[in-house]
C-alpha positions as CSV (number, residue, x, y, z in Angstrom):
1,X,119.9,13.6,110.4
2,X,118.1,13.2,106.7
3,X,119.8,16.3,105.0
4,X,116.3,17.1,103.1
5,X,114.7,16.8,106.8
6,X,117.4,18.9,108.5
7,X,116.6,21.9,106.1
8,X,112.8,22.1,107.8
9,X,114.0,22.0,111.5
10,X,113.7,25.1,111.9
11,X,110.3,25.9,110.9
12,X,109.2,22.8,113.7
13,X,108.0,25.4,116.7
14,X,108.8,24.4,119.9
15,X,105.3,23.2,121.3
16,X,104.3,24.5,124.5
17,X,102.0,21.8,126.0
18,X,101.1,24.4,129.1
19,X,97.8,25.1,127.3
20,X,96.4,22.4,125.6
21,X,94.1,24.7,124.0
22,X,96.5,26.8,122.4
23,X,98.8,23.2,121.6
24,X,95.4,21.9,119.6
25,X,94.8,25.6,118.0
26,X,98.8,25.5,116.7
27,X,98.4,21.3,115.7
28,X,95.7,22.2,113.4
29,X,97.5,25.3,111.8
30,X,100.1,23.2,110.9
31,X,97.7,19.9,109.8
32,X,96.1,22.9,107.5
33,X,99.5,23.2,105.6
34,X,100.0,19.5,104.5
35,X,98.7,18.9,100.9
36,X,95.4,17.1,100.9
37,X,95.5,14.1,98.4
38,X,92.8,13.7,95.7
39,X,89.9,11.6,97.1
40,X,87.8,11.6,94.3
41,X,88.3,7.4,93.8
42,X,86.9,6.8,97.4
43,X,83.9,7.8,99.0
44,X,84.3,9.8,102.3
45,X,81.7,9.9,104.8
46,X,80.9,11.2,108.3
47,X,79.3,8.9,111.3
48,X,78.5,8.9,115.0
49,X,79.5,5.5,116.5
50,X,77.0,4.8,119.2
51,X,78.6,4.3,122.6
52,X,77.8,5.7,126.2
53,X,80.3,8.4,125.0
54,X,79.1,8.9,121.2
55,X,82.6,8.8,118.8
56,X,82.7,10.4,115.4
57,X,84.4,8.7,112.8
58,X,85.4,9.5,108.9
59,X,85.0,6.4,106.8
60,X,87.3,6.8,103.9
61,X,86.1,3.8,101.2
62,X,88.2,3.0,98.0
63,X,86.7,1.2,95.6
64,X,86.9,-2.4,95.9
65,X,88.7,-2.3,99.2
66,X,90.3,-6.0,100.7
67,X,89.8,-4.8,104.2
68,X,89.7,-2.4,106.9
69,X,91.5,-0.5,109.2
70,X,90.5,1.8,112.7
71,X,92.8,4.4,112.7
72,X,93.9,6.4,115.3
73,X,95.6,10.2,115.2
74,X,98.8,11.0,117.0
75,X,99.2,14.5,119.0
76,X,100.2,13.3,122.4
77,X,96.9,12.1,123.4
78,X,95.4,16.0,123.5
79,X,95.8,17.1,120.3
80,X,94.2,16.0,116.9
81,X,90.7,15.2,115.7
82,X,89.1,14.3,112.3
83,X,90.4,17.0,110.5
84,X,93.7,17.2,110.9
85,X,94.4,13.3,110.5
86,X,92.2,13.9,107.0
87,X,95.9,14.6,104.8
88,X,97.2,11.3,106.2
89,X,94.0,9.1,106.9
90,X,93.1,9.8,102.9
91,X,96.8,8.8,102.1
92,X,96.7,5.7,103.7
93,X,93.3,4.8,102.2
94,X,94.4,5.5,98.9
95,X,97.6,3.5,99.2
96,X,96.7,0.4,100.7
97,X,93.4,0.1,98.7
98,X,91.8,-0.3,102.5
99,X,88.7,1.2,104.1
100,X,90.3,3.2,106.9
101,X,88.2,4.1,109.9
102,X,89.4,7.9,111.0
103,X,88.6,8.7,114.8
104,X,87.6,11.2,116.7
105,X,88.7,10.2,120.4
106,X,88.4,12.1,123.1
107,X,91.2,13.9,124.3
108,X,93.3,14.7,127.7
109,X,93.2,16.6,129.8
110,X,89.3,17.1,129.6
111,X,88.9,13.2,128.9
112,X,92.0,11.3,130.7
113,X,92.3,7.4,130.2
114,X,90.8,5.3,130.0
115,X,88.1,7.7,127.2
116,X,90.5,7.6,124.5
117,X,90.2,3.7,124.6
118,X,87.1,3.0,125.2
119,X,86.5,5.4,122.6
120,X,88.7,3.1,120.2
121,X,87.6,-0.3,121.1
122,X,83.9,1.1,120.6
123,X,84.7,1.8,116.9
124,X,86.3,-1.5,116.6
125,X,83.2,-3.2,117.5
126,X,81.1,-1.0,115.2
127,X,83.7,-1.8,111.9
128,X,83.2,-5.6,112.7
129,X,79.4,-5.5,113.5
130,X,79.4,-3.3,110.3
131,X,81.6,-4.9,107.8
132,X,78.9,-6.2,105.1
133,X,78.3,-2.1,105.3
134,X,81.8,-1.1,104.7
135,X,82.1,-3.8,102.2
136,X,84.8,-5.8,103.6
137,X,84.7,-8.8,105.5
138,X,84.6,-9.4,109.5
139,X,88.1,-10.7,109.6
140,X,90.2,-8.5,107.5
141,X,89.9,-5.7,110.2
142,X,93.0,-4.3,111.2
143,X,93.8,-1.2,113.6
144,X,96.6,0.9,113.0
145,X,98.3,4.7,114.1
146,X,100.5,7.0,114.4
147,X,102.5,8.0,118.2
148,X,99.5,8.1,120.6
149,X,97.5,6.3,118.0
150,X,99.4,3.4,117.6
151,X,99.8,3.7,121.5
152,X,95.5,3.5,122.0
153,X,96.2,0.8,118.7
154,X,98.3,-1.7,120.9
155,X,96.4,-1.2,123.3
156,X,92.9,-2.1,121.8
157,X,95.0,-5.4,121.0
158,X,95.3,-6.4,124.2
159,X,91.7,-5.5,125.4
160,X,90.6,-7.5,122.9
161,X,92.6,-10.1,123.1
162,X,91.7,-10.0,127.3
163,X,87.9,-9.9,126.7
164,X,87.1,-12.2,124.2
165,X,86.5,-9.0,121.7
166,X,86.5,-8.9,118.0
167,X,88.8,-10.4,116.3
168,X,91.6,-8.0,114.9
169,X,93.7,-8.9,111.9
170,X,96.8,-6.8,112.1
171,X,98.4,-4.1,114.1
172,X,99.8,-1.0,112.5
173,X,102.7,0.7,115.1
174,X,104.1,3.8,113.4
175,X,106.6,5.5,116.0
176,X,104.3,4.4,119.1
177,X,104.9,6.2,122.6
178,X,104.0,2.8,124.9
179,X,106.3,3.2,128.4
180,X,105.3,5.9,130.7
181,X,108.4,5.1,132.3
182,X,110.3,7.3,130.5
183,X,113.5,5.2,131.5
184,X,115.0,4.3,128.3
185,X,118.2,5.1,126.7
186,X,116.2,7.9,124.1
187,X,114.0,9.0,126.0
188,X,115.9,10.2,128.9
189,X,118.8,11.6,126.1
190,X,116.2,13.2,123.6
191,X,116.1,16.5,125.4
192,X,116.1,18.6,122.1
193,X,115.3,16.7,119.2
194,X,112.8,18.6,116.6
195,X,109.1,18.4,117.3
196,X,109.0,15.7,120.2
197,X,111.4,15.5,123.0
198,X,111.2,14.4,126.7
199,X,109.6,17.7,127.9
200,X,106.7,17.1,125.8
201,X,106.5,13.4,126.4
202,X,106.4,13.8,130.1
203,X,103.6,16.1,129.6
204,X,101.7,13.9,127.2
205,X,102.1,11.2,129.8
206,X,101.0,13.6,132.4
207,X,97.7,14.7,130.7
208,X,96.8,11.3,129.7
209,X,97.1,9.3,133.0
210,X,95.3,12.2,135.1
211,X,97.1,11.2,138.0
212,X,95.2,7.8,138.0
213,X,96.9,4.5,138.5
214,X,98.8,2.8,134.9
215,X,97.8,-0.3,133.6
216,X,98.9,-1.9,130.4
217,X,96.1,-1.0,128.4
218,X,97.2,2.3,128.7
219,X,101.2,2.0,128.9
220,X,101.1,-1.2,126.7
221,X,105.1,-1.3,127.4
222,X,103.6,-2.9,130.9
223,X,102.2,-5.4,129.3
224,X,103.8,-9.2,130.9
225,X,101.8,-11.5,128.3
226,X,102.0,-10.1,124.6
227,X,101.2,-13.9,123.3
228,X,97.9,-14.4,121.5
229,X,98.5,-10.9,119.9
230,X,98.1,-10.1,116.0
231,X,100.4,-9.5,113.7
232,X,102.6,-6.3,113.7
233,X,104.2,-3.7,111.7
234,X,106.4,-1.5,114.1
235,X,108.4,1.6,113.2
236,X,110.4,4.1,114.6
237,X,112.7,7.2,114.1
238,X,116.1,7.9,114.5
239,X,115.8,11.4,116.7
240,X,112.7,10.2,118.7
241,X,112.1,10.1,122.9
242,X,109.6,7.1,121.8
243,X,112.3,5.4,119.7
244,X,113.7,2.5,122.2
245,X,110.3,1.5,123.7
246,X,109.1,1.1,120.4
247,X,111.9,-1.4,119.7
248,X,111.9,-2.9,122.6
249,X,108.2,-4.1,122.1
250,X,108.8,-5.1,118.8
251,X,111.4,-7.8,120.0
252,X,108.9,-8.6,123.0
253,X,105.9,-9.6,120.4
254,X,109.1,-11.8,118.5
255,X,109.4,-13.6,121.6
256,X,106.0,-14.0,122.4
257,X,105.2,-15.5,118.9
258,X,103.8,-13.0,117.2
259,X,105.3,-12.4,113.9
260,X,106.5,-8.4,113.7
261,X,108.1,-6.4,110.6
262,X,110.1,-4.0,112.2
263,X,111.5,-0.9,110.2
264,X,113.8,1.6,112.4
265,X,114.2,4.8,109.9
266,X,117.5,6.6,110.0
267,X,117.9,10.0,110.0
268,X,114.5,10.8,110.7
269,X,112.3,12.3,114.1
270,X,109.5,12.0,115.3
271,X,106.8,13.0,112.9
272,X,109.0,13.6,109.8
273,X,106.9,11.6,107.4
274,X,104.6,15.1,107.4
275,X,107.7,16.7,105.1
276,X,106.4,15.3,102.0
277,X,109.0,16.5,100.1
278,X,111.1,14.6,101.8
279,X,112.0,11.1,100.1
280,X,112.6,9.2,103.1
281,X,109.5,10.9,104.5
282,X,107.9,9.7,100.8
283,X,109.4,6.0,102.0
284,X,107.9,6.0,104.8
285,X,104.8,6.9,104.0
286,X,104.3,5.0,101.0
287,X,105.6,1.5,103.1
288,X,102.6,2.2,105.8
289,X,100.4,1.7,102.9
290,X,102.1,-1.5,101.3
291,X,102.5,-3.4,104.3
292,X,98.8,-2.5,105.5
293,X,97.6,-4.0,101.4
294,X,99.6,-6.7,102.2
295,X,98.1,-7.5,105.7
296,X,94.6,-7.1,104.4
297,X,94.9,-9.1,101.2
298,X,94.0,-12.8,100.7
């Protein structure tokens, strides 16, 4: 492991996933912690997304901004809202120069799938119906997350790409969970690794199905026909259950045509890019922002 990451294993508590309440009461505890960049170049603005289920979203708006991204939390599908992706949702505004779109999904176990995605592709449809607003044009609309984010992110793809929806520029993986399988190499190994290991997978799995049949919209792994799909930045960590699925999709979407930028980060777990004083965690966090500039641009 990173040496500068091994030194905060420690204070990672082991999450106990038993009570979601208590797991979202501890998530935001830490969020609270992380630094909150300067957003005084961007406005930052609150709005309901009208949908049969209404969806908050934060609208984070840099001045002169290319394009656009919907971005969506991680937290295992139960944990997370607009306030604890603000440190990282601000970040990735301010780095890429791009509008980014923060929501507020419903969460398992109170809202199993498929809310969280309908949720998603609702605010999809409102960026794109709403671009002359946001000041960026229809097709320069990307979608983009982190763990269960990017999960509900390639998923949204697919939907999209299966109705006929909006078009979508770019997907954005970072460390995406996507096979409720649970059958490869790291995530039946990763019993132990710091913040996220196959306990707490199984029971992220477990909330967000509900018991109900999976499809690939929401185990994206599933997925037989990834062709047609947009462009793809895919990354993963070292130490993480998630690690091999991620990977494995990223070579599927090669062979399907799509063109993927793939970036596997040594020495890191899942989540490590929160350790800001971390460089690789700076690295990583800095290249979600490049390659999301570079997606949007002309």
């Amino acid at each position: 492991m990173d040496p500068e990451l091994e030194a905060f294993v420690p204070f990672f508590p082991r999450t106990d996933l038993t009570d979601p309440v208590t797991a979202r009461k501890n998530f935001g505890q830490l969020a609270a912690a992380v630094p909150v960049p300067d957003t005084t170049d961007m406005e930052v603005e609150d709005h309901t997304v009208p949908a049969d289920s209404p969806v908050p979203v934060r609208v984070y708006r840099p001045h002169q901004a290319q394009g656009a991204v919907v971005w969506l939390h991680g937290g295992g599908f139960l944990m997370g809202d607009l306030d604890t992706e603000h440190p990282w949702a601000a970040r990735i505004a301010a780095s890429s120069g791009a509008v980014v779109i923060s929501v507020g999904y419903r969460l398992a176990p109170e809202h199993p799938y498929p809310a969280a995605l309908e949720d998603a592709y609702a605010v999809l449809e409102w960026a794109v119906a709403h671009a002359a607003e946001l000041g960026v044009e229809p097709d320069r609309i990307a979608i983009g997350g982190h763990s269960a984010g990017a999960n509900l992110a390639a998923a949204v793809t697919l939907w999209a790409r299966d109705r006929q929806g909006p078009p979508i520029r770019f997907q954005l993986l970072n460390q995406p969970g996507l096979d409720d399988r649970q059958d490869s190499w790291s995530a039946v190994n990763f019993t132990d690794t710091p913040w996220f290991y196959r306990e707490k997978l199984t029971a992220s799995w477990r909330y967000y199905l509900g018991g109900g049949p999976t499809t690939p919209y929401a185990a994206p792994a599933r997925a037989e026909d990834l062709t047609g799909l947009p462009p793809a930045y895919l990354a993963t960590a070292e130490f993480d259950p998630n690690r091999d699925e991620g990977i494995a999709y990223a070579l599927r979407l090669l062979q399907a045509g799509v063109s993927v930028e793939i970036h596997q980060w040594p020495g890191t777990f899942h989540g490590s890019q929160a350790i800001l004083s971390a460089e690789v965690s700076q690295r990583q966090n800095a290249e979600l922002g490049a390659v999301l500039r570079r997606a949007l641009a002309g």
